[in-house]
PQR file with spaces between the fields and no chain letter, atoms N, CA, C, O and H, PARSE charges and radii, in Angstrom:
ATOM       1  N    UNK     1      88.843  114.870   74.743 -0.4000 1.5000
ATOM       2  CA   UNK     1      87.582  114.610   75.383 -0.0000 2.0000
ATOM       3  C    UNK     1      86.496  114.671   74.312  0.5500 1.7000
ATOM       4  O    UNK     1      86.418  115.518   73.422 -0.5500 1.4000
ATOM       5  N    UNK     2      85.579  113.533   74.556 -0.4000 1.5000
ATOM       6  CA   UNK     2      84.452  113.223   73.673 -0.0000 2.0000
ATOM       7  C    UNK     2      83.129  113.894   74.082  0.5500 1.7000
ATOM       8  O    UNK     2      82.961  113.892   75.301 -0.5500 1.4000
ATOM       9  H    UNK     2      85.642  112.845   75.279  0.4000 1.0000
ATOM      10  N    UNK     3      82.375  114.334   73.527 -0.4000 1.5000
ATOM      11  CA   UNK     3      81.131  114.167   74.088 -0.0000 2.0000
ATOM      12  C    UNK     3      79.791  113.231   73.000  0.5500 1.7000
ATOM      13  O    UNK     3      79.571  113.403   71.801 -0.5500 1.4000
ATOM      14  H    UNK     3      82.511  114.336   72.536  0.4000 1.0000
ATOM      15  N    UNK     4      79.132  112.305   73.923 -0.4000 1.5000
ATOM      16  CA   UNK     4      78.126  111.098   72.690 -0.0000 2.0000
ATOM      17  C    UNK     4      77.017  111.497   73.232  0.5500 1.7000
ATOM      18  O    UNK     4      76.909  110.872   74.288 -0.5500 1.4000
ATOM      19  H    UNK     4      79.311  112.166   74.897  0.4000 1.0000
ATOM      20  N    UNK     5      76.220  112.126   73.105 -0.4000 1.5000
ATOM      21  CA   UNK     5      74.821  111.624   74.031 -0.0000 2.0000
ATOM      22  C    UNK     5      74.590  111.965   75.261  0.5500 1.7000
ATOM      23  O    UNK     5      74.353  113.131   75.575 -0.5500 1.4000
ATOM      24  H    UNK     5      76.308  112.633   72.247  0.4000 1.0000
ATOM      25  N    UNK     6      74.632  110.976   76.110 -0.4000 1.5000
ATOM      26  CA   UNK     6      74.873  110.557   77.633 -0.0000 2.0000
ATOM      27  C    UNK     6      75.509  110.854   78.335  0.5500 1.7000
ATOM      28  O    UNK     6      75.381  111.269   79.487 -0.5500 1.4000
ATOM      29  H    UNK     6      74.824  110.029   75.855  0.4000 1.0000
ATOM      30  N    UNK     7      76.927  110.526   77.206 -0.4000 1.5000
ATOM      31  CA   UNK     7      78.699  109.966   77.567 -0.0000 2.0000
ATOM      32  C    UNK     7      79.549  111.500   77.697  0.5500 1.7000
ATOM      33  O    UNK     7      78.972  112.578   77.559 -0.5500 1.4000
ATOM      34  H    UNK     7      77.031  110.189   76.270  0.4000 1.0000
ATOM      35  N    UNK     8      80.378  111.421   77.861 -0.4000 1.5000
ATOM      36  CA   UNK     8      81.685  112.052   78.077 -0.0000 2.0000
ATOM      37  C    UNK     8      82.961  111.409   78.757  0.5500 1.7000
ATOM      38  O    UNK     8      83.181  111.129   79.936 -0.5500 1.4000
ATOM      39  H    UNK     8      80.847  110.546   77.973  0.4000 1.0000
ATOM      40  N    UNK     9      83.872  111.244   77.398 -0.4000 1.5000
ATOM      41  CA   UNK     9      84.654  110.290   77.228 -0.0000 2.0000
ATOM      42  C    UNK     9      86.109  111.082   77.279  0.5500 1.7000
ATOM      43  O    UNK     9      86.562  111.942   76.525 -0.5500 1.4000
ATOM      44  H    UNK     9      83.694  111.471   76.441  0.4000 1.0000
ATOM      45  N    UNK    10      86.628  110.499   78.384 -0.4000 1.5000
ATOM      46  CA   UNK    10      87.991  111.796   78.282 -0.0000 2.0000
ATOM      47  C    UNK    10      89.096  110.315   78.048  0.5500 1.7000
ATOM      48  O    UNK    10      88.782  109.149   78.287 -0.5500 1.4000
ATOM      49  H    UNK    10      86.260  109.800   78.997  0.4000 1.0000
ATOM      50  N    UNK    11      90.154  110.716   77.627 -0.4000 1.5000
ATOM      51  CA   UNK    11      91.214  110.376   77.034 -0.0000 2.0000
ATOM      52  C    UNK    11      92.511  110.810   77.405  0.5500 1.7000
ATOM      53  O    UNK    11      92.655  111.986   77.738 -0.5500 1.4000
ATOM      54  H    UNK    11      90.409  111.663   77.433  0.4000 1.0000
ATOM      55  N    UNK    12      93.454  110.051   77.396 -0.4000 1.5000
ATOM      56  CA   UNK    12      95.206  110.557   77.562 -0.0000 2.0000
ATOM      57  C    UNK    12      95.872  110.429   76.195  0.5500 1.7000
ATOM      58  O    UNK    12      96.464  109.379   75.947 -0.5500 1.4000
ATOM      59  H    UNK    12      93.337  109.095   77.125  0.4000 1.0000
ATOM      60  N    UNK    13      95.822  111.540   75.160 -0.4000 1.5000
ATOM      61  CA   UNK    13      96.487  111.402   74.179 -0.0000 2.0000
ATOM      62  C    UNK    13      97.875  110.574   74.427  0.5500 1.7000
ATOM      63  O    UNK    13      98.619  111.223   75.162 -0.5500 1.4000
ATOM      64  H    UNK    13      95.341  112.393   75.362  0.4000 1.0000
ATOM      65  N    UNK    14      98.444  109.291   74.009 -0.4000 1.5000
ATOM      66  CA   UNK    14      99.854  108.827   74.251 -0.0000 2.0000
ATOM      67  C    UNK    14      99.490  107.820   75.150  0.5500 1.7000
ATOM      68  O    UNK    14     100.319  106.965   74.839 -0.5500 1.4000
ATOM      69  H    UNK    14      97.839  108.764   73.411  0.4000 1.0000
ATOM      70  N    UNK    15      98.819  107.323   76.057 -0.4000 1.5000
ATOM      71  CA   UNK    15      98.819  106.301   76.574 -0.0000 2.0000
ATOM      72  C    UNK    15      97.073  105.405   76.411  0.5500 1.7000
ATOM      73  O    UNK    15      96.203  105.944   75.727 -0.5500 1.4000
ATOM      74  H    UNK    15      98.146  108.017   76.310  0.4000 1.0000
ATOM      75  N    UNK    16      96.856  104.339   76.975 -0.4000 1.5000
ATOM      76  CA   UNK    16      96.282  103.671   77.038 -0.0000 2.0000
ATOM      77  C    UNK    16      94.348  104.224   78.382  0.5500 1.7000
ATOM      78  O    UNK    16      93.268  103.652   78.537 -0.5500 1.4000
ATOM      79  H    UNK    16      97.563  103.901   77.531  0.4000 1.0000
ATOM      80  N    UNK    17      94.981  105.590   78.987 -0.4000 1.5000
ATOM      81  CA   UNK    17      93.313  105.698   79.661 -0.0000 2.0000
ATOM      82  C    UNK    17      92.968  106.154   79.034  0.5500 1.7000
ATOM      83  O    UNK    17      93.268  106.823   78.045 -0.5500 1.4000
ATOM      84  H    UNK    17      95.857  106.054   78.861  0.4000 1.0000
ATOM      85  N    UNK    18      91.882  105.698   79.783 -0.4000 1.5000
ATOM      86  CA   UNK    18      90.017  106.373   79.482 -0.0000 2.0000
ATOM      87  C    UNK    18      89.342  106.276   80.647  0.5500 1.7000
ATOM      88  O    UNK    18      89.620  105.712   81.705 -0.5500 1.4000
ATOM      89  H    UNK    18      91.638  105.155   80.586  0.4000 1.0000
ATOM      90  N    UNK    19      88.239  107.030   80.229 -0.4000 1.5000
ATOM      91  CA   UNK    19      87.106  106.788   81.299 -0.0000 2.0000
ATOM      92  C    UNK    19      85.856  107.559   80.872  0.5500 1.7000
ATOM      93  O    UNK    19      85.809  108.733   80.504 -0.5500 1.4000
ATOM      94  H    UNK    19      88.013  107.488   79.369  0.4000 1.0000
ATOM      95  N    UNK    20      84.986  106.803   80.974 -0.4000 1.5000
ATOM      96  CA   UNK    20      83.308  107.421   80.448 -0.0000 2.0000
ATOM      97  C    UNK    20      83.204  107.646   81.557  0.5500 1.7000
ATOM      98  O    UNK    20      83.682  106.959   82.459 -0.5500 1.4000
ATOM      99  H    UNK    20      85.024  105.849   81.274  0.4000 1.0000
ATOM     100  N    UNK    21      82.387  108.917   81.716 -0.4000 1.5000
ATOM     101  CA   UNK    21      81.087  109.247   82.064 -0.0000 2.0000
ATOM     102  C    UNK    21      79.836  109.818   81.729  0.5500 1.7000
ATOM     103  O    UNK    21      79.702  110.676   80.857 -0.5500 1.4000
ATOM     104  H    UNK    21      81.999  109.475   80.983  0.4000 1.0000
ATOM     105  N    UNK    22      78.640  109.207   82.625 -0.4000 1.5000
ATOM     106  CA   UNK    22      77.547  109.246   81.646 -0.0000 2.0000
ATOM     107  C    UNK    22      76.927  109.922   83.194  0.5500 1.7000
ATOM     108  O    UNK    22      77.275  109.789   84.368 -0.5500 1.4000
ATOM     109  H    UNK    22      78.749  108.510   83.334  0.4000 1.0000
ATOM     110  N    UNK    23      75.980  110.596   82.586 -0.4000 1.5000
ATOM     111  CA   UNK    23      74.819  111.461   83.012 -0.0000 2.0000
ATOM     112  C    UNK    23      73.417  110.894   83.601  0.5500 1.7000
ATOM     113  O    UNK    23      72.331  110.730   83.046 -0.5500 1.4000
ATOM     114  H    UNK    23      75.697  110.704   81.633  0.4000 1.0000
ATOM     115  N    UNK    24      73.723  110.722   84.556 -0.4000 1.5000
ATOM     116  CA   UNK    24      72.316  110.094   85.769 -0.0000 2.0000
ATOM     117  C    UNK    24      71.192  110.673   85.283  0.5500 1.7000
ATOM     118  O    UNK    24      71.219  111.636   84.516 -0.5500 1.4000
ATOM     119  H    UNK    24      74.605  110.855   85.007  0.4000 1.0000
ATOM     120  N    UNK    25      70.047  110.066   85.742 -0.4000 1.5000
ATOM     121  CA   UNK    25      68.121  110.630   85.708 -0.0000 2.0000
ATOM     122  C    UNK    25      68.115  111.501   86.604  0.5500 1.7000
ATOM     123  O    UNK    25      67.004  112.032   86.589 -0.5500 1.4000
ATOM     124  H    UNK    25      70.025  109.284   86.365  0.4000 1.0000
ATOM     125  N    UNK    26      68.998  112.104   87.674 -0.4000 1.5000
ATOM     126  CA   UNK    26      69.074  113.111   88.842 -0.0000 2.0000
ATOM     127  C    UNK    26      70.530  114.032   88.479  0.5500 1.7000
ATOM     128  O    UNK    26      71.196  114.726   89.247 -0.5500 1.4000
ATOM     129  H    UNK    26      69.900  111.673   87.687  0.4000 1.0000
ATOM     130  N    UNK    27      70.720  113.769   87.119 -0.4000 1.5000
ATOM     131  CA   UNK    27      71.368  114.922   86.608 -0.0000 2.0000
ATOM     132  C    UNK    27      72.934  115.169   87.836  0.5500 1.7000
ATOM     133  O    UNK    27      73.348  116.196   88.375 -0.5500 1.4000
ATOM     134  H    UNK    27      70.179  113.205   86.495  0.4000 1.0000
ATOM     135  N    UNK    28      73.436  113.750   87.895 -0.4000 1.5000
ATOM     136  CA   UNK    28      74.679  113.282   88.988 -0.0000 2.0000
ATOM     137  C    UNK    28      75.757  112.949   87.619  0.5500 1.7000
ATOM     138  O    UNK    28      75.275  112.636   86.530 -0.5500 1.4000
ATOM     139  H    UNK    28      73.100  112.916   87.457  0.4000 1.0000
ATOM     140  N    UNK    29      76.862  113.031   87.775 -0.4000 1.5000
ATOM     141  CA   UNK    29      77.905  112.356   87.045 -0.0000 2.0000
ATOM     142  C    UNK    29      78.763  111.798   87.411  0.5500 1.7000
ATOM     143  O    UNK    29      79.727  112.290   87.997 -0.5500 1.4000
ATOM     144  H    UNK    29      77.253  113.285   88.659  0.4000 1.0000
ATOM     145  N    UNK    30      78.499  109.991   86.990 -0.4000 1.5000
ATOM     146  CA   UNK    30      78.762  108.860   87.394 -0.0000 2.0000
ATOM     147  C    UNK    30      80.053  108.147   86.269  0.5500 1.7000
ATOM     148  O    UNK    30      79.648  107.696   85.197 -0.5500 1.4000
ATOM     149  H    UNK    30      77.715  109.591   86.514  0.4000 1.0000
ATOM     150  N    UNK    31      81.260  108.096   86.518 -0.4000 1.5000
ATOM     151  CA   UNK    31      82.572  107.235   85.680 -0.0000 2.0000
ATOM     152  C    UNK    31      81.506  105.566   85.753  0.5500 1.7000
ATOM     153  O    UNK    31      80.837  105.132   86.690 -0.5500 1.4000
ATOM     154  H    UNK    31      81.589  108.462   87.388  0.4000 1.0000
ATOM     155  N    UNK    32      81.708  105.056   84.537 -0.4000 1.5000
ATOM     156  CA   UNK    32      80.740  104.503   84.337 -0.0000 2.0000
ATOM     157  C    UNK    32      81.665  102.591   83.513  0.5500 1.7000
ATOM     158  O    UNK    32      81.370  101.397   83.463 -0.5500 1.4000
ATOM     159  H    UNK    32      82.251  105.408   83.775  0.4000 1.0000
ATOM     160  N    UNK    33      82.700  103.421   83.105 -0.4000 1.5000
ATOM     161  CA   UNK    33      83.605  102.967   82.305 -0.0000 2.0000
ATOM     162  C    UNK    33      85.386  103.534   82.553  0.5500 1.7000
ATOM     163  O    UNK    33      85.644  104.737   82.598 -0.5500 1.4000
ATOM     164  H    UNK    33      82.940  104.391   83.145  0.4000 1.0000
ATOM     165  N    UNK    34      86.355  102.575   82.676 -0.4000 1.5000
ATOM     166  CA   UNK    34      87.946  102.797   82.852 -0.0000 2.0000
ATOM     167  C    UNK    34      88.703  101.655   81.842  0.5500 1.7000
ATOM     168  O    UNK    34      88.415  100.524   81.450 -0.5500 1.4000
ATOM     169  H    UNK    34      86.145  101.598   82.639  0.4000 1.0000
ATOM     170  N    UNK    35      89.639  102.432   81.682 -0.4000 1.5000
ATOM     171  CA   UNK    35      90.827  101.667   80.387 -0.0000 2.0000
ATOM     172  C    UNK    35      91.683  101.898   80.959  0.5500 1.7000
ATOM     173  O    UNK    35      91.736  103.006   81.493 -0.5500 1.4000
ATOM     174  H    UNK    35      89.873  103.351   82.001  0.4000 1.0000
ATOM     175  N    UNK    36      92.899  100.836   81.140 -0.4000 1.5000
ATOM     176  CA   UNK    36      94.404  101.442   81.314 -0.0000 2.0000
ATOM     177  C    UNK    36      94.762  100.085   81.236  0.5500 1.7000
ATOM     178  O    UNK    36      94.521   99.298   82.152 -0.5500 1.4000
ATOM     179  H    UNK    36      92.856   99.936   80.706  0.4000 1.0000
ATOM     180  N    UNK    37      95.459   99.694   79.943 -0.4000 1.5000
ATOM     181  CA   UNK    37      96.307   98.317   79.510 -0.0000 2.0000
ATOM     182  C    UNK    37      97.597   98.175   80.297  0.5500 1.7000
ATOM     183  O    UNK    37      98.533   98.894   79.947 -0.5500 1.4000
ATOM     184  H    UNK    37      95.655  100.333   79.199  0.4000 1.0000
ATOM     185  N    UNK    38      97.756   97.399   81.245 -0.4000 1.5000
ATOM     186  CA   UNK    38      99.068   97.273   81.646 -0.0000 2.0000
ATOM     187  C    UNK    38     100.313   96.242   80.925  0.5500 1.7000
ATOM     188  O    UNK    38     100.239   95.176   80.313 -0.5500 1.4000
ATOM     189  H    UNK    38      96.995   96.815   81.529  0.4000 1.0000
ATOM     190  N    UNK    39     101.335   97.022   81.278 -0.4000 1.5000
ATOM     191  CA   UNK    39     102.480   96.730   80.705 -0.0000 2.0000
ATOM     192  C    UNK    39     102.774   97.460   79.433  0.5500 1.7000
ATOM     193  O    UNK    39     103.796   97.474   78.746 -0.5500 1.4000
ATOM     194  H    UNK    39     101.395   97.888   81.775  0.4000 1.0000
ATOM     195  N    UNK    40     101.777   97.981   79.309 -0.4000 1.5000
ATOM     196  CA   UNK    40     102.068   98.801   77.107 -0.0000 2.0000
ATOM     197  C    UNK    40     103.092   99.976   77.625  0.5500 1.7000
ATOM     198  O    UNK    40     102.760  100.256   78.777 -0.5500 1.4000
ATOM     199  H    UNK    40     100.947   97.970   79.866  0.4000 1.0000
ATOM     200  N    UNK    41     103.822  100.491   77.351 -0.4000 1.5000
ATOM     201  CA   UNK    41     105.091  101.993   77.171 -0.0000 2.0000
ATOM     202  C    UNK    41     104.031  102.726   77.444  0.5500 1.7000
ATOM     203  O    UNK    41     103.023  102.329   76.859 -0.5500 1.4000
ATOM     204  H    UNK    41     104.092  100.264   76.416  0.4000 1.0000
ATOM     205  N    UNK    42     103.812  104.124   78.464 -0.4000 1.5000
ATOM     206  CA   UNK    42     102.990  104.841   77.935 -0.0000 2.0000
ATOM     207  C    UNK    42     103.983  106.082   78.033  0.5500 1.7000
ATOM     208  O    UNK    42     104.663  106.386   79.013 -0.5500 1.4000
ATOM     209  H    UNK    42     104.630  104.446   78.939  0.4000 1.0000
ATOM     210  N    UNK    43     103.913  106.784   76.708 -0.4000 1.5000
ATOM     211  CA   UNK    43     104.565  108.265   76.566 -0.0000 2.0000
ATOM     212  C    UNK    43     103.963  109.114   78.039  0.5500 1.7000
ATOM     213  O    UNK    43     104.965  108.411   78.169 -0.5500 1.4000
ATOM     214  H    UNK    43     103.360  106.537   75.912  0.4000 1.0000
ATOM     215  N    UNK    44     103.574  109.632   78.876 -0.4000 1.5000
ATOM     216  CA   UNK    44     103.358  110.061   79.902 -0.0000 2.0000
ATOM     217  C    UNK    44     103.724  109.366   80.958  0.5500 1.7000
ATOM     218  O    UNK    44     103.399  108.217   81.257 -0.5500 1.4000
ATOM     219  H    UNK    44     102.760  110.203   78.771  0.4000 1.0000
ATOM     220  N    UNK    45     104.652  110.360   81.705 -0.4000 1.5000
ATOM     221  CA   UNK    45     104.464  109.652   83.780 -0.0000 2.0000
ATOM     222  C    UNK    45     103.795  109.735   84.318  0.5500 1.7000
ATOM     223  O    UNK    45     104.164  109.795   85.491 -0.5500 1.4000
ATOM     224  H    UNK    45     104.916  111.293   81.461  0.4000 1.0000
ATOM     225  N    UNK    46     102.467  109.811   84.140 -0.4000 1.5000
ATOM     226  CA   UNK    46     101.146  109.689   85.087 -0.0000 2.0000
ATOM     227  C    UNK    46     100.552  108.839   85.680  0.5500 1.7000
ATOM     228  O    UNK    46      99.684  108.578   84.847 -0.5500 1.4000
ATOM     229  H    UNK    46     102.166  109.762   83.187  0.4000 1.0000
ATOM     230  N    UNK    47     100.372  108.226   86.473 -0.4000 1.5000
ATOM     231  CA   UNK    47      99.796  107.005   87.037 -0.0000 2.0000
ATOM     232  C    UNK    47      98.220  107.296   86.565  0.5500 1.7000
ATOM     233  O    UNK    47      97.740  108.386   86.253 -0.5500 1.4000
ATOM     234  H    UNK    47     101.077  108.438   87.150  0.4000 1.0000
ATOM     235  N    UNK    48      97.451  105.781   86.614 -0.4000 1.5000
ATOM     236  CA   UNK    48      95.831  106.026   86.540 -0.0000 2.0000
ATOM     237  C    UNK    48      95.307  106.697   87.282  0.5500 1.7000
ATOM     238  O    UNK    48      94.418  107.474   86.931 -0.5500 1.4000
ATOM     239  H    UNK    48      97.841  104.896   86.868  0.4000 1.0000
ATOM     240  N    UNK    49      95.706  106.581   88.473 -0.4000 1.5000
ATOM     241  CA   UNK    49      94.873  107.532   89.750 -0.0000 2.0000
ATOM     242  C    UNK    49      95.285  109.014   89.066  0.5500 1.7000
ATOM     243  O    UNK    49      94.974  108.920   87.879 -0.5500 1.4000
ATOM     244  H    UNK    49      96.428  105.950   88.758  0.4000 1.0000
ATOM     245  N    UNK    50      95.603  109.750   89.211 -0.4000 1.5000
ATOM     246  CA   UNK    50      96.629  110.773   88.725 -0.0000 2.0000
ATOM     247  C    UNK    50      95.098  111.253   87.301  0.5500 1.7000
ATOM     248  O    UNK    50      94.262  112.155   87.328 -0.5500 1.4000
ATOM     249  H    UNK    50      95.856  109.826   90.176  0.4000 1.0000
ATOM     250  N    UNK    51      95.391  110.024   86.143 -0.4000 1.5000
ATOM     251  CA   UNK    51      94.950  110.622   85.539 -0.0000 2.0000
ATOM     252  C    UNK    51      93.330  110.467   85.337  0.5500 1.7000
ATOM     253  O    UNK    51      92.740  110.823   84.317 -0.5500 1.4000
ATOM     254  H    UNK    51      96.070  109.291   86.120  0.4000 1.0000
ATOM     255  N    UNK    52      92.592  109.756   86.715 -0.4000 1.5000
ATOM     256  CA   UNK    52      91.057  110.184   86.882 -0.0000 2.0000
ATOM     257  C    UNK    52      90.657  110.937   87.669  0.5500 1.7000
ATOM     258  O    UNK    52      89.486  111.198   87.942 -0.5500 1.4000
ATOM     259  H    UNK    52      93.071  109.467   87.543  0.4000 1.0000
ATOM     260  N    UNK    53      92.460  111.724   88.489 -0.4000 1.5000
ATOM     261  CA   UNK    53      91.326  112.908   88.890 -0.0000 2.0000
ATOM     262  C    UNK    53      91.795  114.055   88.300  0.5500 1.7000
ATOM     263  O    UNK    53      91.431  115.133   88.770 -0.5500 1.4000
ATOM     264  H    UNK    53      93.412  111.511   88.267  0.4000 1.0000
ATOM     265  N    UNK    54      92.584  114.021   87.299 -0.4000 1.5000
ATOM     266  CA   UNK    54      92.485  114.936   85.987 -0.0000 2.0000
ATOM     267  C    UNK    54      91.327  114.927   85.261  0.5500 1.7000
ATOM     268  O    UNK    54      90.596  115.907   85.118 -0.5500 1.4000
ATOM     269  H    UNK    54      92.880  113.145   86.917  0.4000 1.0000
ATOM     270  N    UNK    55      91.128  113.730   84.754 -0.4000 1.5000
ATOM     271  CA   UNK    55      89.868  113.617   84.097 -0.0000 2.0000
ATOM     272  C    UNK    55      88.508  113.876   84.777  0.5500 1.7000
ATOM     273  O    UNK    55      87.696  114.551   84.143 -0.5500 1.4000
ATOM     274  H    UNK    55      91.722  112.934   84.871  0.4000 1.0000
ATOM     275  N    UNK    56      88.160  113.400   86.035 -0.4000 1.5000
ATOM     276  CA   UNK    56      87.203  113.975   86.263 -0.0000 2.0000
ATOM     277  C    UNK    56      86.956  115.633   86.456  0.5500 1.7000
ATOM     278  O    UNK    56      85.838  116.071   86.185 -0.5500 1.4000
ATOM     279  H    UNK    56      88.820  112.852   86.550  0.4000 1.0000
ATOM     280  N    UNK    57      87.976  116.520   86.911 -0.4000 1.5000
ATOM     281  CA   UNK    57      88.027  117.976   86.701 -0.0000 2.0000
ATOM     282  C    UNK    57      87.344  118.196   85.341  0.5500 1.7000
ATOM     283  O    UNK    57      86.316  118.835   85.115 -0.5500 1.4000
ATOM     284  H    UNK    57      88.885  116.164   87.130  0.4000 1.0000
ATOM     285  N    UNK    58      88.155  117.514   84.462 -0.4000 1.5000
ATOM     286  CA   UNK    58      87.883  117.623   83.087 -0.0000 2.0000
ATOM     287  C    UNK    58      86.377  118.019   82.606  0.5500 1.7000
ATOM     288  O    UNK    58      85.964  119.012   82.007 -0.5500 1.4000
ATOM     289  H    UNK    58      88.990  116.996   84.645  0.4000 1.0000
ATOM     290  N    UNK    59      85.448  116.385   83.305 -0.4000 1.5000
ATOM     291  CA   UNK    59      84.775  115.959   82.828 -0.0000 2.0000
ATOM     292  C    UNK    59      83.688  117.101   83.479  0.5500 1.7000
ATOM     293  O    UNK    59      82.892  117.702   82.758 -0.5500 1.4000
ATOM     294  H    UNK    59      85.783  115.579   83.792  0.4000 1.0000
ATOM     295  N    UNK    60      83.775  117.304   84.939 -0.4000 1.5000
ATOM     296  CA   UNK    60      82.843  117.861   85.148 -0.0000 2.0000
ATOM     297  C    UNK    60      82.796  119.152   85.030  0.5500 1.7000
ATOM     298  O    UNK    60      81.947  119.852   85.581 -0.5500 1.4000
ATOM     299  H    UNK    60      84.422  116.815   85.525  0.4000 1.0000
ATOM     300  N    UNK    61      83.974  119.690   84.087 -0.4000 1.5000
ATOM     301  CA   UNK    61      83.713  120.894   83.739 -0.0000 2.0000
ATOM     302  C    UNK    61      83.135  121.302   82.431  0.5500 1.7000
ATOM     303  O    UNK    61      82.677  122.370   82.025 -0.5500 1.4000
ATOM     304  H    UNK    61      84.664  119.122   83.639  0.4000 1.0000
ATOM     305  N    UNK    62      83.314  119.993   81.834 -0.4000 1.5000
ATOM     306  CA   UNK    62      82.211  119.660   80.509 -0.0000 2.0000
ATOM     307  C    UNK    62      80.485  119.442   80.661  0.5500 1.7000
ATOM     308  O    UNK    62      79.499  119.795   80.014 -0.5500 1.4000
ATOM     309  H    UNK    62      83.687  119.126   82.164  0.4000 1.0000
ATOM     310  N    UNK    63      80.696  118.796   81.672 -0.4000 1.5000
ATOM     311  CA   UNK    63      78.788  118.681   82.231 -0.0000 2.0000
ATOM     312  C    UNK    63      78.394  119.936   82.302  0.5500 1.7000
ATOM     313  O    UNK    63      77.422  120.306   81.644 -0.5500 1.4000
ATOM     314  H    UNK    63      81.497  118.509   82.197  0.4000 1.0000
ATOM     315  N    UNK    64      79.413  121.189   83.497 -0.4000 1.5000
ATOM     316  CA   UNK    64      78.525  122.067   83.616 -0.0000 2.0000
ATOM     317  C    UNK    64      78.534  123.161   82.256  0.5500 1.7000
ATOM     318  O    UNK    64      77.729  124.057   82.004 -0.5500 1.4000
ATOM     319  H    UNK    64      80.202  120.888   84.031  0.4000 1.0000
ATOM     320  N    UNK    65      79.777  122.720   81.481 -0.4000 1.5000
ATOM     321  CA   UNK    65      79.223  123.591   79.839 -0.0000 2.0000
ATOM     322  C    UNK    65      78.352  123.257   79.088  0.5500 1.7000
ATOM     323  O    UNK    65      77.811  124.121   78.399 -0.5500 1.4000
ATOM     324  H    UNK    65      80.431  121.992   81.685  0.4000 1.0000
ATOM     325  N    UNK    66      78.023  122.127   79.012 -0.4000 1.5000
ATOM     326  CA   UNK    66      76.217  121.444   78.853 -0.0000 2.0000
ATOM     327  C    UNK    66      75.721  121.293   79.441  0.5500 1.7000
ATOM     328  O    UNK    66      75.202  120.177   79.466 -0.5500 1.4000
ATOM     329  H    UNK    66      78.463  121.425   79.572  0.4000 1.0000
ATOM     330  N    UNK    67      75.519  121.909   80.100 -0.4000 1.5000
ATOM     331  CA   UNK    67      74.462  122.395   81.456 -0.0000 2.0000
ATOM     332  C    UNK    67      73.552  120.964   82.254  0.5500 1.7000
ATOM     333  O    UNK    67      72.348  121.051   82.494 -0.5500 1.4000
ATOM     334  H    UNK    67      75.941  122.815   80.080  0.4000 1.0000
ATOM     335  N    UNK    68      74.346  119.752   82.570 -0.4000 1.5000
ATOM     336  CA   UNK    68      73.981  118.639   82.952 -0.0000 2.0000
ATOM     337  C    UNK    68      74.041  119.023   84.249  0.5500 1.7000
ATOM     338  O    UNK    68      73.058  118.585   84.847 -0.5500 1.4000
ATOM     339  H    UNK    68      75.325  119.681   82.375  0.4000 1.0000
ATOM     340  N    UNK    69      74.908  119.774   85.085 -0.4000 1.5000
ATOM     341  CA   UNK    69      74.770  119.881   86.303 -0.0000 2.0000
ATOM     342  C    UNK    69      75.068  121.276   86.611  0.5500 1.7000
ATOM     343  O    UNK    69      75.261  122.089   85.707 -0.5500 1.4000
ATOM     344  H    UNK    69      75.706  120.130   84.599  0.4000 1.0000
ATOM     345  N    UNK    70      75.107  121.545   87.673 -0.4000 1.5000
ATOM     346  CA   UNK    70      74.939  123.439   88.109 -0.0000 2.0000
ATOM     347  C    UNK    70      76.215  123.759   88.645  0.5500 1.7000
ATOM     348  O    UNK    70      76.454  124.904   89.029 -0.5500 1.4000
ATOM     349  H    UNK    70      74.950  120.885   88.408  0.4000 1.0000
């Protein structure tokens, strides 16, 4: 997981997701951006669904360690 600015960019080491999220003017956190190449091998059995609501746990437990949301 990334953090740019705005952004917070989580990742599946071994396969092909992603997903940004970026930080609203009302201090909301909005997936903004998704990756998942189909057909590539991916070293993990995770489906995409699977792994955005991993990632969002992720993510919004990164907002509230930079205090973007409460």
């Amino acid at each position: 997981m990334e953090h740019s600015g705005a952004d917070i960019i989580v990742t599946l080491p071994g396969t092909s997701f992603s997903v940004v999220y970026v930080k609203t003017a009302n201090n909301k956190l909005v997936a903004s951006a998704f990756s998942s190449a189909r057909g590539l091998p991916e070293k993990h059995k995770i489906s995409f669904r699977q792994f955005l609501a991993l990632a969002w746990t992720a993510a919004n437990a990164k907002a509230r360690e930079l205090g973007w949301i409460a």
